[in-house]
C-alpha positions as CSV (number, residue, x, y, z in Angstrom):
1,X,-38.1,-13.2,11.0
2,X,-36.4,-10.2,12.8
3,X,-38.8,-6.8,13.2
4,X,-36.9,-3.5,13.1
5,X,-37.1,-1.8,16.6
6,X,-35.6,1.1,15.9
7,X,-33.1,3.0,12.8
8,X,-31.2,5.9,14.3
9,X,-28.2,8.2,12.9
10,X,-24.7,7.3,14.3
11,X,-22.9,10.1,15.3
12,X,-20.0,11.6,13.1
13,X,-20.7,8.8,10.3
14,X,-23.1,8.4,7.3
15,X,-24.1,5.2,8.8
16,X,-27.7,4.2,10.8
17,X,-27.8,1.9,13.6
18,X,-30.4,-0.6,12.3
19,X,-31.7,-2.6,16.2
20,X,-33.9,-5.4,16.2
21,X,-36.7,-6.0,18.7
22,X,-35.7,-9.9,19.8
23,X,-32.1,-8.5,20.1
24,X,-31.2,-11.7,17.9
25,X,-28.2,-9.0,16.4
26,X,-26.2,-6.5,17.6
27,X,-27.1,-3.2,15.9
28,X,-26.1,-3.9,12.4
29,X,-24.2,-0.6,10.7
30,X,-26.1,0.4,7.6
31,X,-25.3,3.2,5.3
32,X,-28.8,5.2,3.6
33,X,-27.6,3.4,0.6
34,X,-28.1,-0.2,1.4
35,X,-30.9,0.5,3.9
36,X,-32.7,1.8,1.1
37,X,-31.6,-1.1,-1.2
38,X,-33.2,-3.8,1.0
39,X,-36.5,-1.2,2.3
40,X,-35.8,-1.7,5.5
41,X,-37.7,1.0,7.5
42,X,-39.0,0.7,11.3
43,X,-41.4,-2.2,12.1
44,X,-40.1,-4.2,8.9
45,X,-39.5,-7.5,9.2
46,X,-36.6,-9.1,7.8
47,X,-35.3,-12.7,7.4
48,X,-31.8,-13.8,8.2
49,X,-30.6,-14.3,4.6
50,X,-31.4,-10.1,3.8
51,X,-30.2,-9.1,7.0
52,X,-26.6,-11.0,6.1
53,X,-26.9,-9.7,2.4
54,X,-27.1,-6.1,3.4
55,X,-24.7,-7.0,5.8
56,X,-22.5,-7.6,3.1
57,X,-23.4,-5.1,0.9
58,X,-22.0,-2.6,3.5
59,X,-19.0,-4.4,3.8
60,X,-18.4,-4.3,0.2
61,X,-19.1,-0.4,-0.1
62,X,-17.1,-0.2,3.3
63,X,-13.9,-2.2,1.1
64,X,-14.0,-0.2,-1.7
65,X,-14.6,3.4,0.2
66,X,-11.1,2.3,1.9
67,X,-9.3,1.1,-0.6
68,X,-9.8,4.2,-2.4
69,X,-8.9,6.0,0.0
70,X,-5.7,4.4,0.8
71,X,-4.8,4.6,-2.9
72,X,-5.6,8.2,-2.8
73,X,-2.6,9.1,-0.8
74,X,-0.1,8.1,-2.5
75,X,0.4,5.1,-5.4
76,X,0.5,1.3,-4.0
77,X,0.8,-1.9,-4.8
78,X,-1.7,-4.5,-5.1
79,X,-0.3,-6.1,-2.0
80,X,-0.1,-3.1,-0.4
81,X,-3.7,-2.7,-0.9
82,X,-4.8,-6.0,0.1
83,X,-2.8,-6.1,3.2
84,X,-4.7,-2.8,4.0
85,X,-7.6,-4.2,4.0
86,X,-6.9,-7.5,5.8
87,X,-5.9,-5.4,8.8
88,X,-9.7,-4.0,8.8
89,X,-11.0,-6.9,9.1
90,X,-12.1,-7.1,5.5
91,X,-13.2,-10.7,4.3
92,X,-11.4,-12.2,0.8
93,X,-14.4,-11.4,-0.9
94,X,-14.4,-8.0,-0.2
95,X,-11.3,-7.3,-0.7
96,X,-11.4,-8.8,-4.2
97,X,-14.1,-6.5,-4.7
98,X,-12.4,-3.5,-3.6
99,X,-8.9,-4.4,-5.8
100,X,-11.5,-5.1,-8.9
101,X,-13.0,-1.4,-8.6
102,X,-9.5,-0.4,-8.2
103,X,-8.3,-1.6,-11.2
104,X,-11.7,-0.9,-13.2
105,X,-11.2,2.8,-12.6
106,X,-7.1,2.4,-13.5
107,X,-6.4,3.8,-9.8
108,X,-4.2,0.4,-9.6
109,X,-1.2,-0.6,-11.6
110,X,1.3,-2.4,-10.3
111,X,3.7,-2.1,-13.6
112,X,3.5,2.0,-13.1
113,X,3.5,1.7,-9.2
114,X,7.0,-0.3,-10.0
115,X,8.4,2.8,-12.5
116,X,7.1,5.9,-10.5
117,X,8.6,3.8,-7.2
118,X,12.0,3.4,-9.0
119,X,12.3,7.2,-9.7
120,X,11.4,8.4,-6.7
121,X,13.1,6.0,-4.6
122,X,16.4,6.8,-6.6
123,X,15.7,10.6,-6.3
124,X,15.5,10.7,-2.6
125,X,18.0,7.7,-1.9
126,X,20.5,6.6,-5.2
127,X,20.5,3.0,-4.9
128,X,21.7,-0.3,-6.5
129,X,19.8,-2.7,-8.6
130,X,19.8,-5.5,-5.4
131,X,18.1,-2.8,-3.1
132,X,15.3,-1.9,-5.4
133,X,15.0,-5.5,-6.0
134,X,14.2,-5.7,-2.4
135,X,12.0,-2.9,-1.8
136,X,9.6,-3.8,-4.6
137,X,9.5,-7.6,-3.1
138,X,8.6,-6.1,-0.1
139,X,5.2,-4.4,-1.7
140,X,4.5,-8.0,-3.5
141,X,5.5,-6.8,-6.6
142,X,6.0,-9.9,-9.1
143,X,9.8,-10.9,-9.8
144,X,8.5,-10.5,-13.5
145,X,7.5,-7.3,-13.0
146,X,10.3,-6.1,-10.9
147,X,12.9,-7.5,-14.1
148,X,11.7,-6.1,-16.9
149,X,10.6,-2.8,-14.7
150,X,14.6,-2.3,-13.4
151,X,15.9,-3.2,-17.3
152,X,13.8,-0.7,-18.8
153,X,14.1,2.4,-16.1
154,X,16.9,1.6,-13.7
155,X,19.3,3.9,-14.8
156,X,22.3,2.2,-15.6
157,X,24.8,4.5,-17.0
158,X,24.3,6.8,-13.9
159,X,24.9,4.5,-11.3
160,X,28.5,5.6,-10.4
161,X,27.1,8.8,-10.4
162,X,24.3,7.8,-8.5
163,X,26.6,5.8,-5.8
164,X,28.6,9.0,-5.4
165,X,26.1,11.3,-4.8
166,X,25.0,8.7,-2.0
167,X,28.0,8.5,-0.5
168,X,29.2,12.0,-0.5
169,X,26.2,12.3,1.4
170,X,26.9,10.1,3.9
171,X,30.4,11.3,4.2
172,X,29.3,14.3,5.8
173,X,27.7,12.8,8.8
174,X,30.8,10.9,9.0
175,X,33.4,12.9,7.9
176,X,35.0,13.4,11.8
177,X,36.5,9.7,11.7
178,X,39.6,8.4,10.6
179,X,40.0,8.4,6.6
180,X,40.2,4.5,6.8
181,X,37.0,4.3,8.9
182,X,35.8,6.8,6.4
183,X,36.3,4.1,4.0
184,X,34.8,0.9,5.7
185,X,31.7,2.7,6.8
186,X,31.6,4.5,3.0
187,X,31.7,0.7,1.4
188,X,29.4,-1.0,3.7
189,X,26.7,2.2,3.8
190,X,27.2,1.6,0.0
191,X,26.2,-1.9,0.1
192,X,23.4,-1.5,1.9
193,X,22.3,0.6,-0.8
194,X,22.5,-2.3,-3.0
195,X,25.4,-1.0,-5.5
196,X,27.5,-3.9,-6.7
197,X,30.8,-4.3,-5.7
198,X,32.4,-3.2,-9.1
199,X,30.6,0.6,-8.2
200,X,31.7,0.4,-4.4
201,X,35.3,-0.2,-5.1
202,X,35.4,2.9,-8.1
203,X,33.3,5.2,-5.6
204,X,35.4,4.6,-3.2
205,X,38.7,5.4,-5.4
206,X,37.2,8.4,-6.7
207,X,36.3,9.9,-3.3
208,X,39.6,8.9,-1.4
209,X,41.7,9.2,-3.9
């Protein structure tokens, strides 16, 4: 058994410095929450098993008061989420915790994180199919997801237009150089973008023609 020395207010937090007398643990971090939870008050005397179960119950509201706010910001993915966490040293079951209340209180969706991603993503930089392929892989968005998302929203009867609008853009940064550098940097900034060839070459006709 471990006796409570001492429960004092950390500074700038919500959270109590719980300090045992045989110094068997570190000051364990305790919000009023779980202290109450587990009627731990000075001189009480706890075992090992409550001490690790409040212990987690911290880190469990810790997970999910993170989570939230990272989702708060601005949409993310699942993976985006979990990677979050991992970097804060959250365990797996916390962090299965956290993405649960996350999804319980619809604040995560990875099929409307993969729409509202596509129109924005278009909006500030028109893009090909291939390169929004590859920026929702990078989030950890399922290839099932990322299929039917880009057949049902990518806007396929705009994408000249979209591809022109990018590189009339970039022509304007680049507009000092020769006309045929004009067109080598024009195709390959396009296909970075991830329009397919078919688009490059007609973008490119249209503009230097």
């Amino acid at each position: 058994m471990h006796t409570v020395y001492s429960i004092k207010k950390k500074k700038y937090s919500k959270k109590y410095f719980v300090n045992f007398v045989d110094f068997t643990y570190d000051s364990v971090e305790l919000c009023l929450d779980v202290i109450m939870k587990f009627g731990i008050t000075k001189d009480s005397k706890l075992d090992d098993k409550t001490i690790l179960e409040a212990i987690e119950d911290q880190n469990l509201k810790d997970a999910k008061l993170a989570a939230y706010n990272f989702v708060s910001y601005k949409p993310r993915s699942e993976f985006e989420v979990r990677e979050k966490l991992k970097t804060k040293d959250f365990n797996k079951s916390s962090i299965d915790f956290a993405v649960s209340f996350l999804y319980e209180f619809k604040l995560l969706n990875d099929e409307e994180f993969s729409r509202n991603y596509i129109k924005s993503y278009i909006s500030n930089k028109p893009s090909g199919k291939y390169k929004l392929t590859q920026e929702l892989r990078k989030r950890g968005i399922t290839e099932g997801i990322i299929s039917e998302t880009i057949r049902n929203f990518y806007p396929d009867e705009d994408t000249l237009e979209l591809a022109l609008t990018a590189a009339n853009k970039h022509l304007r940064k680049i507009s000092y150089k020769p006309k045929e550098k004009q067109r080598k940097l024009i195709s390959d900034f396009l296909s970075r973008r991830g329009f397919e060839w078919n688009i490059i070459t007609e973008t490119i006709e249209k503009i230097f023609k």
